[in-house]
C-alpha positions as CSV (number, residue, x, y, z in Angstrom):
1,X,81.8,60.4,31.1
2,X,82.1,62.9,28.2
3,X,83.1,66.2,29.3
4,X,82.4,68.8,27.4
5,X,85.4,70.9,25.7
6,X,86.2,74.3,27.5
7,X,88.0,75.8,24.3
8,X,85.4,75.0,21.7
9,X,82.5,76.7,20.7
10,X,79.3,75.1,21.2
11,X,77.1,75.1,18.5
12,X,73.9,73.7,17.7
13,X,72.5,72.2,14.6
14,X,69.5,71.4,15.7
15,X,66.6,71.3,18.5
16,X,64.0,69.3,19.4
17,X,61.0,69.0,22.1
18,X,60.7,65.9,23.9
19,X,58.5,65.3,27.0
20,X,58.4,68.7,28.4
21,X,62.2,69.3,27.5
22,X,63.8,71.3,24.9
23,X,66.9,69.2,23.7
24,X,69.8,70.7,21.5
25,X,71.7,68.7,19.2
26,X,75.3,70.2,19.0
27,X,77.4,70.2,15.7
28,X,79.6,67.3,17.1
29,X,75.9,65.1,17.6
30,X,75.9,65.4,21.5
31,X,72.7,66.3,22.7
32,X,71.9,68.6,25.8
33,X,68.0,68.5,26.8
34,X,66.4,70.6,30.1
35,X,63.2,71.1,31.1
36,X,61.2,73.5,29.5
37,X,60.2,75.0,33.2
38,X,64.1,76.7,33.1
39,X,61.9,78.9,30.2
40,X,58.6,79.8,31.1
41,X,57.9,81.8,27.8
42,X,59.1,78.9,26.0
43,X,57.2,76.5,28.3
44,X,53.7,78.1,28.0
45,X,54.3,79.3,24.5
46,X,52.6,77.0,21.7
47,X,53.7,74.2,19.3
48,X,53.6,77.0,16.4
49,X,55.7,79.5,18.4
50,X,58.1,76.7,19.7
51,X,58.6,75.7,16.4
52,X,59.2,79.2,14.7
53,X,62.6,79.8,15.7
54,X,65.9,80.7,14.2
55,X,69.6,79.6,14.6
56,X,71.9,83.3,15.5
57,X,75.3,83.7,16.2
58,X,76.5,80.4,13.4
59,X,74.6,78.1,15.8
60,X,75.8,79.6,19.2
61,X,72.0,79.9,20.2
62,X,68.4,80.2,19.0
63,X,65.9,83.0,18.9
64,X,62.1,82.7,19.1
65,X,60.8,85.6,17.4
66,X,56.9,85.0,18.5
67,X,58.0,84.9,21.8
68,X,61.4,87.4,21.7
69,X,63.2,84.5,23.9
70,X,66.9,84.1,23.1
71,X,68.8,80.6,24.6
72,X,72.4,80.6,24.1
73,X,74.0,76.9,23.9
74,X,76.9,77.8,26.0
75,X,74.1,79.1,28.7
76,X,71.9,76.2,28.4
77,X,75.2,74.2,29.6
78,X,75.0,76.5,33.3
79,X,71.0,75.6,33.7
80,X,71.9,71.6,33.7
């Protein structure tokens, strides 16, 4: 089992929605998915407002202006 490092930043590169889950692929290519029900604004918000987001912080989380819903990566790793 990979654990993931307490002294480095997590940062994501990337995110994706898969089957009702928002998954985050970090700079080092490990990917941390949850279910979208952890975000309700996220969850009942459409393809179009899912998909207009922005990387803040160098990739430390991601902002969804349509929605004003923030996700940090290093919070996403508490909700799993």
């Amino acid at each position: 089992m990979n654990i993931l490092p307490i002294n480095k930043e997590l940062i994501a590169k990337e995110i994706k929605f898969i089957d009702q889950k928002i998954i985050f692929i970090l700079d080092d290519d490990r990917e941390i998915g949850v279910p979208l029900r952890y975000f309700p604004k996220l969850e009942k918000a459409t393809e179009t407002q899912k998909m207009n987001y922005r990387f803040i912080g160098g990739g430390i989380g991601v902002h969804f202006p349509d929605i004003d819903e923030d996700i940090s990566v290093t919070n996403l790793i508490k909700v799993i």
